[in-house]
N, C-alpha and C positions, 0 to 999 in steps of 0.2 A: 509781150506788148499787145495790148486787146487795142482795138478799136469798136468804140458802141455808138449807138446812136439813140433817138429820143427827142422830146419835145421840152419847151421852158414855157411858161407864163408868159403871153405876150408874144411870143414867138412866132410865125406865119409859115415857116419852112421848118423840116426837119434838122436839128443840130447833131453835130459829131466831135466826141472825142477820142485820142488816146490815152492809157491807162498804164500805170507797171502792177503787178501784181505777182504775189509768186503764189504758189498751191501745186499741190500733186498732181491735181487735174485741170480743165477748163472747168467743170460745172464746180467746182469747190472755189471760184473766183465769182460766183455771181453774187453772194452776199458783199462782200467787199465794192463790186461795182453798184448795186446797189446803192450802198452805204455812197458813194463818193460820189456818184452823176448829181450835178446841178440843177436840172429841171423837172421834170413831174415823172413821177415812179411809173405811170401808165404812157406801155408803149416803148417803156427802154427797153433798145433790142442788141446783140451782139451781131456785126457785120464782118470782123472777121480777127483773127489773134495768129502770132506767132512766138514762140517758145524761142525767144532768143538765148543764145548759147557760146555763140560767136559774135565776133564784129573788127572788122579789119583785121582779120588774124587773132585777136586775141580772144583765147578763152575766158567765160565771166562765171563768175561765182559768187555764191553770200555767205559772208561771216559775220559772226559777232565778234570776231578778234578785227586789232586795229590791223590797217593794210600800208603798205607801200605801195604807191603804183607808179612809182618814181615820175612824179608830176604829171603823170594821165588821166583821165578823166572819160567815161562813159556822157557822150551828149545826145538830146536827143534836138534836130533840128528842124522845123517846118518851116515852110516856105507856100508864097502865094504868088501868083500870077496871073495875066491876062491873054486869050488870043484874038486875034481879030476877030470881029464879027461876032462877038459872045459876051455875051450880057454879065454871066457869072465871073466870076474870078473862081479859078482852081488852086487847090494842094495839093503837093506832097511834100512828101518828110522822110527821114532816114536819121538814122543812128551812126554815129563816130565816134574814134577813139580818137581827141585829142589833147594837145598840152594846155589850149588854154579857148577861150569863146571863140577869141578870132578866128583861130587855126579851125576851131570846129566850124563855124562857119564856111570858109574857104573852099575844105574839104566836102561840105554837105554842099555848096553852090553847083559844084563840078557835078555830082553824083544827079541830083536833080533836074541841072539843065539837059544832061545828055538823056535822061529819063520823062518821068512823068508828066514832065514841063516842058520839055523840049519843043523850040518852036515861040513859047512865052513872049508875050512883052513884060517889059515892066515888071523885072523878077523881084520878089523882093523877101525879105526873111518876118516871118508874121511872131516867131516864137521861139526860142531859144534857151533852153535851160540844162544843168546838168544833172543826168541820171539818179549820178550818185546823189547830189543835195533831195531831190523829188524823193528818193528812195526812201533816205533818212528822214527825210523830215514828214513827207506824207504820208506814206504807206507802209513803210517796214521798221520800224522803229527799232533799231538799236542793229540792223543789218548795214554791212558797208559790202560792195561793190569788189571783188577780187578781179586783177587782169591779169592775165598770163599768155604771154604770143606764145603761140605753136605754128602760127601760120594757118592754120586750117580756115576755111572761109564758109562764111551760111548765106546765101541769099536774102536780102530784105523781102520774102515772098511767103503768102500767107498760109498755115496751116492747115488752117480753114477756113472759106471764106461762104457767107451768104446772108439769111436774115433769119436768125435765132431770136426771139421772144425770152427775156429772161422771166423765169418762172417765180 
């Protein structure tokens, strides 16, 4: 999961996305972000990525064979909010394993408010999609999403993080 950043046409502030991408490496991912950032190619920078592995206990993996994941679902969730006295509205986001939007939602509220947001007014969910569909349909074509619990847990915590210039 990259996070990059970058400018659009029209734009007056710096914009930012999240990415799924797979590769051997971080730099073997920057054609692909390349290819995929919506705004002007001058200035797209990487600010920070992590190699997810886990997520609520479950291990994730890619195949090209069909999966069972007996009605689970990789999501990824962002959320926006307000603090007093602050002109900006903030994000964060996190990734969950659940059976269906809601439940993803739910899940990602909790994790959020006690987090990044904590403190917020006016929480509210800016974006919502599932992993697996983003996977299939945007980036890895003909890759499906393997889950398997072991229990093991990774933090949503970066890599790497800072202001990488992609080349």
């Amino acid at each position: 999961m990259i996070y990059i950043g970058g400018s659009a046409p029209g734009a007056h502030i710096e914009l930012h996305d999240v990415r799924f991408v797979v590769a051997p490496t971080i730099e073997a991912t920057f054609p692909a972000l390349r290819q995929q950032w919506f705004g002007s190619q001058k200035g797209i920078h990487l600010d920070s990525y992590v190699a997810l592995h886990h997520v609520d206990g479950y291990r994730i993996s890619l195949t090209q064979q069909a999966v069972d994941n007996q009605g689970l679902s990789l999501y990824f969730v962002n959320f926006g909010g307000y603090f007093p006295g602050r002109l900006a509205e903030f994000h964060d986001f996190t990734v969950v394993v659940a059976k269906s939007a809601a439940d993803a939602k739910q899940r990602a509220r909790s994790q959020v408010s006690a987090r990044g947001l904590a403190g917020a007014e006016q929480l509210h969910k800016d974006d919502l999609l599932a992993v697996d569909d983003c996977l299939k349909i945007d980036l890895l074509d003909g890759y499906a999403i393997k889950l398997d619990y072991d229990g093991i847990k990774q933090p949503l915590a970066p890599d790497w993080m800072g202001y990488h210039p992609l080349p």
